[in-house]
C-alpha positions, 0 to 999 in steps of 0.5 A: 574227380573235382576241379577248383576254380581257386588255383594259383595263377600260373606265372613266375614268381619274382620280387614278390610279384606274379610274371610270365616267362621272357618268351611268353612260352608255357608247359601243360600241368596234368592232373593224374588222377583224370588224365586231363591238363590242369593248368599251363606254367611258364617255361622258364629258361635261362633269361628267366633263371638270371631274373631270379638269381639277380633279385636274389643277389640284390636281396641276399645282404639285406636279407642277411643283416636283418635284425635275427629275431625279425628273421626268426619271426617272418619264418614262423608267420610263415608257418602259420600262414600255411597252416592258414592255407591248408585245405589249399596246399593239400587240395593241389597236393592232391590234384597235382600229383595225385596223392591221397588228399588224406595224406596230404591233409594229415602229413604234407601240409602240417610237416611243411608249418613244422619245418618253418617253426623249427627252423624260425628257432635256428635263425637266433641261434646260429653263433661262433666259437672263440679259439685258444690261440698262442700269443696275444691274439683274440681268435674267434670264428663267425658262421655267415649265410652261403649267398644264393641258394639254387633249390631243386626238387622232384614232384612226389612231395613238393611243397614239403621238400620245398620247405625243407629247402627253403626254411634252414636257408632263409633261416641262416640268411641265404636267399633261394631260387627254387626251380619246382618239378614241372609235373607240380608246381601248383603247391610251390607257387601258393608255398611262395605266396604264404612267405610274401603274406608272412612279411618275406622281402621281396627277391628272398625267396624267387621260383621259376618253373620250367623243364630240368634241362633248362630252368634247371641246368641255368641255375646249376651253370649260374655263376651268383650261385653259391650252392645247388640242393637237389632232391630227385633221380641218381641220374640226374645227380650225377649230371648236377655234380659234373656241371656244378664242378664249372663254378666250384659251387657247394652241391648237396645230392638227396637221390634215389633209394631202394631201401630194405624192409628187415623182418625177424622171425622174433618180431611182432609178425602181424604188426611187421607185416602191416608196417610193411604195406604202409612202408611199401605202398604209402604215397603210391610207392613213389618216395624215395625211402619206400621199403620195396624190398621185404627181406623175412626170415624164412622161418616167418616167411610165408606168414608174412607174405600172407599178411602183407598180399592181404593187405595190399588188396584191401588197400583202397585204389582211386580218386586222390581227393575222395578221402577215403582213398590210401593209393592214388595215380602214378605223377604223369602216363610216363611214369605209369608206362616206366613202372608197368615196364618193371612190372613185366620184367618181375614176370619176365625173370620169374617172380611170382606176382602174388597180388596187382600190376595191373593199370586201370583209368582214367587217369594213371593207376597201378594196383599194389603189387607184390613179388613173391620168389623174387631172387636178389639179382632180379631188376625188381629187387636191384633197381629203384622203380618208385612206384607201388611195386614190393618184391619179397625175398627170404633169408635165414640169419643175420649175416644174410639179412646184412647182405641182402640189405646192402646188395644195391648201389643204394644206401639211403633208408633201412628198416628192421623189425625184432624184438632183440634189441641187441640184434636190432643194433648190430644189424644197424651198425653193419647196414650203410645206410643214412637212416635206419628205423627200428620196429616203425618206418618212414619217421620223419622230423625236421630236428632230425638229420635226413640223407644217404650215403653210397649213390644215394647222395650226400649232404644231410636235410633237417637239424643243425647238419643241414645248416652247417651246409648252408653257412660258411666259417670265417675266422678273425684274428685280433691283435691284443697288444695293437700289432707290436708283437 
């Protein structure tokens, strides 16, 4: 696997300007795909996290009182400068976490310019309502920006939850504090320099990279901070929302998942079953939306099962930056070890490993795996592994796929394969879930509405939803008659 001699200085990036941490103290960024350290990042810590969070504070007025069509205009050179920084963005995508660079090329980059063009429309068009009140009284209601935005995300899409973050917060006039995840900043520090190139103040946007437990608690524990968004573990969630409880401060929770695959025995089988590989398998199994479980109607079952071990097997396995490549290394050897555990205990409770679960190096591969006779009390079927594991269990009628699907603490993404529309809309309705796809998987957009119900967070990404999380109502009264009535 190649190297690049072109990557992003490894600093904080305040007031627009490349810093170290305060203490001078640095953590390795591995490549996966090698095994080898890639680049050292600062540890930021708490001094680091105030740093920010005072340029931001200082900026946020500004930013906020900025004529809206400036704003809206910085937003979409933003876009375009990332589109400028393609082959860039997609190449430490790769190298740092370890995704197909195809991938990133045709999908992470692209969407991440998507979401700041979409989100450059909104900064216009955020506006208030007048109420019909009695007496003579002129009520009306403005939306105002939050303040500071603490943004925290997980290493699996970086640069496009990033965006995700950063464009709908910067676009109603908040600035942020983005704490990238330690295993792969890379793409996040080159993110912040195309927003500097497309005009952004200084202090509007700030990332301090850094361990969870301290660059990222600092931001939750902040005080100047209005709100944390975070995208990452269930675990993890929970700790935020106990310490954000502190400072009274708004929290929204994008966590795990442990979605469903629902096949019908009248659906197109064969294209079902190859939507499944791609559902199960895309991006290493290591998203929150991965379709793990492939729930089949009995009556189709083994065909499906058929397919899809087929297709698993021919799925090319290896070097993220060849292009040829659909699966690349698991994120760190910590991970590997964590889903190989999985992987022993499918076998361990007496699921029939059909294709894979076996590592290889360099670097920190798995083979796809899938679970046949995998029975719902199962871990592998219960638990969130994030990693390239599918476990395949049968059911019989639609009462059975519904509480097969919601048999987890999970409800964060479904999908169902029929050609019934009728039935592909009441197992919609019956499914707690944020999204449901019918006949396609894994479509995203930043117009529309993303997030998860049950342990799988609250608060919605993309869409007006997400900025009606990021801005405030106020609401003015005005007395018509001078104040003698």
């Amino acid at each position: 696997m190649s190297t690049s001699p072109d990557l992003v200085p490894a600093a904080l990036w305040l007031d627009n300007q490349e810093v170290p941490a305060l203490s001078g103290q640095t953590l390795p960024t591995y490549a996966p795909g090698t095994g080898q350290v890639l680049a050292h990042l600062p540890r930021g810590q708490k001094e680091d996290v105030d740093r920010a969070v005072a340029s931001a504070l200082r900026a946020q007025p500004a930013w906020a009182a900025l004529d809206v069509n400036e704003r809206q205009r910085i937003l979409w050179k933003a876009g375009e400068a990332v589109l400028a920084h393609a082959e860039a963005l997609a190449w430490r995508e790769a190298v740092d976490v370890g995704k197909p660079i195809s991938n990133a090329r045709a999908i992470d980059v692209p969407r991440t310019a998507d979401t700041f063009f979409y989100f450059a429309g909104w900064a216009t068009k955020l506006h208030g309502e007048t109420i019909p009140v009695r007496g003579p009284l002129f009520t009306y209601t403005v939306r105002e920006p939050l303040g500071v935005i603490g943004a925290i995300i997980p290493w699996n899409f970086p640069l496009l939850l990033a965006a995700r973050k950063i464009a709908p917060a910067l676009a109603a006039g908040n600035t942020v504090v983005l704490k990238p995840p330690e295993e792969a900043s890379l793409s996040c520090l080159l993110l912040a320099r195309c927003l500097a190139e497309a005009g952004l103040p200084p202090g509007v946007l700030n990332v301090v990279t850094g361990l969870g437990h301290e660059a990222g608690a600092a931001l939750v524990d902040h005080p100047g901070v209005a709100k944390i968004t975070f995208t990452g573990g269930t675990d993890t969630g929970r700790l935020i929302m106990r310490n954000a409880a502190a400072t009274l401060k708004k929290v929204s929770l994008e966590l795990g998942g442990k979605s469903p695959f629902i096949v019908f025995s009248d659906a197109d089988v064969t294209a079902a079953a190859r939507a499944a590989v791609t559902a199960a398998f895309y991006n290493q199994g290591e998203l929150c939306t991965c379709g793990s479980r492939l729930l089949v109607q009995r009556a189709v079952h083994d065909q499906v099962l058929e397919i899809v071990a087929e297709g698993a097997r021919a799925l090319v396995t290896g070097d993220p930056l060849d292009a040829r490549t659909q699966v690349g290394p698991l994120v760190t050897a910590e991970h590997l070890q964590r889903v190989g555990g999985y992987v022993a205990k499918g076998d361990a409770e007496g699921a029939r490993r059909v294709v894979g679960g076996d590592p290889f190096s360099p670097g920190w591969f798995l083979q796809p795996t899938v679970f046949a006779d995998v029975r719902p009390e199962m871990t592998i079927a219960r638990e969130e592994i994030f990693g390239p594991v599918l476990s395949v269990l049968p059911f019989d009628e639609l009462e059975d796929a519904a509480a097969l699907a919601d048999a987890t603490e999970f409800g964060l993404a479904a999908g169902i394969w029929t050609r019934d529309v009728g039935k592909a809309h009441t197992l919609a309705a019956r499914l707690r879930s944020g999204t449901v796809w019918v006949n396609t998987y894994n479509r995203f957009d930043a117009a529309a509405p993303y997030g998860g119900v049950k342990q799988s967070g609250f608060g919605r990404e993309n869409g007006f939803a997400v900025l009606e999380e990021l801005t405030q109502r106020k609401t003015v009264w005005v007395a018509m008659d001078g104040g003698r009535g």
